[in-house]
Every structure is written in C-alpha cells, then in structure tokens.
N, C-alpha and C positions, 0 to 999 in steps of 0.2 A: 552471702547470697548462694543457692542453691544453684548448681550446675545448669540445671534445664534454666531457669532464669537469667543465668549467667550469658547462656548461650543467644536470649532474644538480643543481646546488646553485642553482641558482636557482627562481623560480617568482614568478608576480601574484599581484596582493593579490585576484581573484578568485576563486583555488582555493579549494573547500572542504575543511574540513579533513582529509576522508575521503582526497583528493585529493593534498593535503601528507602525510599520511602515507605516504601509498604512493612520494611522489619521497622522503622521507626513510631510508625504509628502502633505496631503488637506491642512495642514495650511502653510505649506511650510517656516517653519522657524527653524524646525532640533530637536525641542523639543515637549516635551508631559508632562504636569504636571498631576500627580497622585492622584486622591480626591478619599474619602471615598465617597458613598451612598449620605450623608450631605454635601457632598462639602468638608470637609476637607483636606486637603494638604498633602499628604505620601510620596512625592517625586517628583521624576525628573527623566526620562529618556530621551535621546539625540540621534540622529542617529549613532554620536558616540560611545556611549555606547553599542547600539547594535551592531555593525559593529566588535568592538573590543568585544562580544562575542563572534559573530559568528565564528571569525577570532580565536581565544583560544579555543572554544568546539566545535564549527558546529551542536550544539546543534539548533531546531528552535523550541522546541514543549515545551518552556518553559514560563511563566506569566512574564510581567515587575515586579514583584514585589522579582522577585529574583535578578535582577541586576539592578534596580533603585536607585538612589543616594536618599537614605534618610534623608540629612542635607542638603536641597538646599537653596539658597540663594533667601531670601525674601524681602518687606519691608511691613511694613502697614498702615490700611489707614488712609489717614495723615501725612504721608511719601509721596506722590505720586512725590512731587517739588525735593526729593532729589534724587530721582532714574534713572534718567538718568546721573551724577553724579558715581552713585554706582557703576550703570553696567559698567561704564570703569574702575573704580576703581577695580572690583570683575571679569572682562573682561568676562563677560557674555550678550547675544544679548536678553534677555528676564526675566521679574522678575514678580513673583505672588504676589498681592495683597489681605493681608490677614484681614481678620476682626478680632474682641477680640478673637472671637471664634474659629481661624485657618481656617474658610474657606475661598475659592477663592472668589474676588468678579470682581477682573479685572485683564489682563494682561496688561504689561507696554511692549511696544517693542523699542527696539534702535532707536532712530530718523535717525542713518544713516547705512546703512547696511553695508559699506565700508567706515571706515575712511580713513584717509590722510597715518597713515600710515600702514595699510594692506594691500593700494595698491599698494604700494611700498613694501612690502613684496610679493605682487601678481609677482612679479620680479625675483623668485627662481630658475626657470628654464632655463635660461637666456642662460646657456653653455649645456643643453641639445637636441639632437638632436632627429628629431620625423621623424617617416615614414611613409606615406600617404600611403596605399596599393589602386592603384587606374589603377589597370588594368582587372580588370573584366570585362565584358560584359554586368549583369546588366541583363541577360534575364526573372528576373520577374518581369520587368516593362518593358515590351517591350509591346504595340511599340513607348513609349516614346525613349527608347535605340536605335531604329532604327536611330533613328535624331540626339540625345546627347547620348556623353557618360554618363555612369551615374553619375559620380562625378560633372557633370555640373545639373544636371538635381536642376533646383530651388525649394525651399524652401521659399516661399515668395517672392522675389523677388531677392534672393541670395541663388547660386549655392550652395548645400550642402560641398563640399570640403571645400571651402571660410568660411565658417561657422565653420566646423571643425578646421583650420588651426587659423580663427581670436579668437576661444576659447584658443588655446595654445596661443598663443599671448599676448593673457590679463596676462599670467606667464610668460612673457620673452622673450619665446621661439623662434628664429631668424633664425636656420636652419632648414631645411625642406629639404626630401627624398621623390620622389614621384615614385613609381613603377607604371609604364604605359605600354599600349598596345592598347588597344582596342581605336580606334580616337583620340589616343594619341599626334597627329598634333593638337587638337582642344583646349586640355587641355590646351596645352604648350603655345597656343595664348592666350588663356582667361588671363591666367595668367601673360603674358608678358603685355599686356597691362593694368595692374593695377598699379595705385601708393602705393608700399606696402615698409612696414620695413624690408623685408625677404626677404630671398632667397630660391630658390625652386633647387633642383640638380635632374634632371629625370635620373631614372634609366630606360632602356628602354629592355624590353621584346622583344626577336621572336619570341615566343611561349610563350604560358599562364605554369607558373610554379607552379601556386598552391600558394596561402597564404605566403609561408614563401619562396619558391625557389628560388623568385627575391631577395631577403635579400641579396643573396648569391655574387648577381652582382655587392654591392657597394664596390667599391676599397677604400673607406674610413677607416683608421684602428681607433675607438671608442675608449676613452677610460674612456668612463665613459656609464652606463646600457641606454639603448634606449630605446625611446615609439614607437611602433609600434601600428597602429590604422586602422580598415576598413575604405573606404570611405564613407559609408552609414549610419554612427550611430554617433549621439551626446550623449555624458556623460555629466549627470550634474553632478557633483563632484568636491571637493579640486584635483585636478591636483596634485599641492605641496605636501598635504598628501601622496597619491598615489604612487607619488616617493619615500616620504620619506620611509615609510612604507616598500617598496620593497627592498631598500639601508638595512634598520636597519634590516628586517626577516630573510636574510640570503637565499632569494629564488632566485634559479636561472635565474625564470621566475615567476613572477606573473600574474594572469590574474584578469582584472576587471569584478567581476561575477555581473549579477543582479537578484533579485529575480523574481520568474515569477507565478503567481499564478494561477490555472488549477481549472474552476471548472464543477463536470463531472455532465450534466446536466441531471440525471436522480436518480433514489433512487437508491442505491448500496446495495446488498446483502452479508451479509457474513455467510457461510455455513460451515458447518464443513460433515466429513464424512458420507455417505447414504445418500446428499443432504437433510443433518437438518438445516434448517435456524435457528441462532441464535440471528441475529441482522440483522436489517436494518439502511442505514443511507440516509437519503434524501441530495441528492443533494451536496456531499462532498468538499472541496477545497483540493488541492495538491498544496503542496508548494513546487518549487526548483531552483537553482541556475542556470542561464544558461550564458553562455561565451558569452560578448557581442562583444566580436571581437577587444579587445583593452587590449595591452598587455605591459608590462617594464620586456626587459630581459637583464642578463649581456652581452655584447660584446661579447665576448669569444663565445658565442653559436653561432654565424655566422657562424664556422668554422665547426659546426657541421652539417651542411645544405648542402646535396648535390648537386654538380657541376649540374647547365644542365637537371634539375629531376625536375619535377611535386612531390613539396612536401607543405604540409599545416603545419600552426602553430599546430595543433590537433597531425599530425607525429611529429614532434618537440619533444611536450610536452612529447608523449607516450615515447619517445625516453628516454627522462629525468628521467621518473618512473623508466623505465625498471633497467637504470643504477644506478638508488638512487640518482637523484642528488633533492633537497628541490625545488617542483611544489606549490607554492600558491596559492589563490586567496581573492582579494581584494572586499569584497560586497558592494553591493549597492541596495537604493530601486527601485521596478519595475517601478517607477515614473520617476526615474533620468536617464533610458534608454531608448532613443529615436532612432528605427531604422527603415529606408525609403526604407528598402530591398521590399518592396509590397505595393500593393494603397494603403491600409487599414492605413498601418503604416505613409504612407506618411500623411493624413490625420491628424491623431494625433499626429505625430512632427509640420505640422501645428497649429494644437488648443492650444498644447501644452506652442507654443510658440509665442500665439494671432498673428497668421497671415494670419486669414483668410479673412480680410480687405482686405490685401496687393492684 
C-alpha cells in the first residue's frame, strides 16, 4: 500500500469521533487504526464501534481514544503470506502491519469484500416487507417533475426507485409496497415491463396523505416490523444490521439518522453580558443527526395512523413520544446518505456513485 493510502487509514487517539467518521468513510472500508505521533499502533476503531456509541450515550464531543479497541488484531512484517488466512480466521476485513517497533507500516485488506458466504447471508431479509413511499410530487426538481415522476427520474442510467428497491434485493427482500399518486400510471408501466424477482403491490393515493397516511391504505395485516423508505435517498448500510438492531432494542420505531455536518462560514462570537466578548471562534462545524427518511417500525403502528388524514412519519413518531412508547434511531455516516431531493444532491449521489460516465 502506497503511503498516501497508507495514511487515509490511520488517525490519533485525539480525533473526535465526528472526525473518525468522516477519515472512515474517505477510505471506505469501515475502520480507522489509531497511531501515536511515531506511527505506533493504540488501536482500532470501527464504524461500528461508533455507531454503537452513539446508539448507548448520543454522546459526539468525545476522542476515539475513549472507545477504540485497544487489543486489535495484527500481524508483522513477515507475516504479510499468512494474513489473509488470518483475517477469515479472526473474521476481520483489514489487518495492520507492524514493525519490531509497533509501528504501522502497511495495511493488508481482504482480497474479497464479499465472500461465498456473506452473500448468502446478504439473504436475511428474505420475508421482510419494504415500502417505497413514492407519491410525491418531487417539486424541487421540477421541471424535471413536470415529465417524470420523480421516483423515475434516473441516476445514471437507472431510475432512482430501481436502485432503491435492487439495494433491498441484494438482502432478499421479494415484497415491495409502493405508495403512488402523482404519474402513478408511469411508475406502474416502468416497472411492469422489467424482468424482475419481485413483486411490487401499489397502494394508490386520491389525495396526497403526507408520509405515513398512505401506510394506512395497505390491507395487508404484517406480521413481522416493516421498512419503510423515501423514494429519493440511497443508504449505504448493513440493511441486515438495521433490522436486526431494531428487532433486539425494543423500539417501536427506529429511524435511520445520518450525520450532517454544518459549517458556519464566518468567525462566531461568544459574549457574555454588557456585550463583553470572550472568545472567538473561526469558522466553527456543527454536528447533528438528521432523519434521512428511512424508517423499521412494528406493524401494530399502522393502526395508529389516521383513516383518510394528511399525516407524516414525523406526526407518527411525535405521537409515540408523547405516549412513551421507545423512538430510536439507528446512525450512520454523512457519507453513506445519499439524497436526490435537489440538483446539488442529485449530482453527488451521481459522483458518489462514479456515474458520471454514464
């Protein structure tokens, strides 16, 4: 591994982990090894790792070096022949190379990122059913909207739904719920004419009911927790996790939050009373979690959605506080949320997802 490369997988034990996230997503392989100054080796931190902090404390203004695995699994060099070997053995996708002296001097990465059988575990979701919310109008992209609805509106060369829907797919997933209205004749052909493994059941809209209203029209009785998804945004994430996580927390509803990072482009004053400045701070970042519009709620919450009523997942959720029932949410990096709600975004679910060839 080339030095510059070398260097996206490292990081100190004093990044915060807002910080580690954002180098984990550039090397885009889910980890961060932790070196002293000298290169030295302190650890391992994982997307995981952070995720299931966030997820326990909702803490973010905290250093990897308070929740990094400090006995990570290594070899050295000289070792390099036995280490792919290892990492199936130690079921890890990435191992540091260390010198006499413990420092880094290469990473080793898994020659297959998917084996034979992960993918067959990529198969979990199999009896899960997912709901496309895909009756919006789309009016900020118009006037692409004007011509296609927007769940058609391409992404390369394929319709963003298609895209949505072949992600579940790679986990199983064979029924599909699609909440339509808006050119909802157009959808229902695009997809009739596909050679697909799925099947699509429209739920059809006379009026726009808000995010969660149409939920309320499928006569289908669930009985196992549903994904419910906009039609505008791709997740990169364990799907599998996702559910599982939602099953084992006890949440009625989870939602999939991602990190968003704000940075306010000017020096920030902070004052205290008789406008006495006491600090200044240039050009600060804001970190926060924002709802990317993809959600796994129990069944049973259908019933709580009223008949015939313009209501959103957001009134859902509040509903749920209000009564005390357990509102989650599941994080992720601002990397792994791709949303085509506006040009800008369209652009970078493009780049994102090298298509700008296409």
């Amino acid at each position: 591994m080339r030095k510059e490369q070398l260097i996206q997988f490292l990081g100190e034990s004093t990044l915060h982990i807002v910080e580690a996230m954002e180098k984990i997503d550039a090397n885009a392989h889910g980890i961060l090894f932790i070196a002293d100054k000298s290169g030295r080796l302190q650890g391992t931190v994982t997307d995981g790792d952070i995720r299931r902090w966030i997820i326990r404390s909702g803490k973010l203004d905290v250093a990897v070096a308070d929740i990094m695995n400090k006995d990570p699994k290594i070899v050295y060099r000289g070792e390099e022949s036995q280490a792919q070997d290892y990492m199936k053995k130690v079921q890890v996708k990435a191992l540091p190379v260390l010198d006499a002296e413990g420092k880094v001097t290469d990473i080793i990465l898994d020659r297959e990122d998917v084996t034979e059988m992960e993918k067959r575990d990529m198969k979990t979701l199999r009896e899960v059913p997912v709901v496309v919310m895909a009756g919006g109008k789309g009016t900020r992209l118009y006037p692409y909207t004007k011509i296609l609805p927007k769940p058609l509106i391409p992404i390369g060369d394929i319709p963003i739904m298609e895209r949505i829907i072949d992600k579940f797919v790679e986990y199983g997933v064979a029924d599909f719920y699609a909440t339509v209205n808006y050119k909802k004749s157009m959808i229902k052909s695009y997809f009739a004419d596909l050679a697909k493994e799925y099947s699509i059941q429209y739920v059809e809209e006379d009026k726009p009911l808000g995010t969660a209203g149409s939920l309320r029209l499928i006569d289908t009785e669930f009985e196992c927790p549903i994904i419910v998804t906009n039609c505008d945004i791709l997740i990169h994430a364990d799907y599998a996790d996702i559910y599982k996580y939602h099953k084992e927390s006890g949440n009625a509803i989870t939602i999939v939050s991602a990190l968003k990072n704000i940075v306010v482009p000017y020096g920030v004053i902070h004052s205290k009373e008789n406008g006495t400045v006491i600090s200044m701070e240039e050009k600060p970042k804001l970190s926060y979690f924002v709802n990317t519009g993809m959600y796994v709620l129990n069944p049973d919450l259908l019933q709580k959605i009223p008949e015939d009523t313009f209501f959103h997942m957001t009134d859902l959720t509040d509903l749920l506080i209000q009564e005390g029932k357990q509102v989650g949410m599941y994080p992720i990096s601002e990397d792994s949320f791709l949303d085509m709600g506006e040009f800008e975004e369209m652009r970078r679910m493009e780049k994102k997802l090298n298509l700008k060839s296409e």
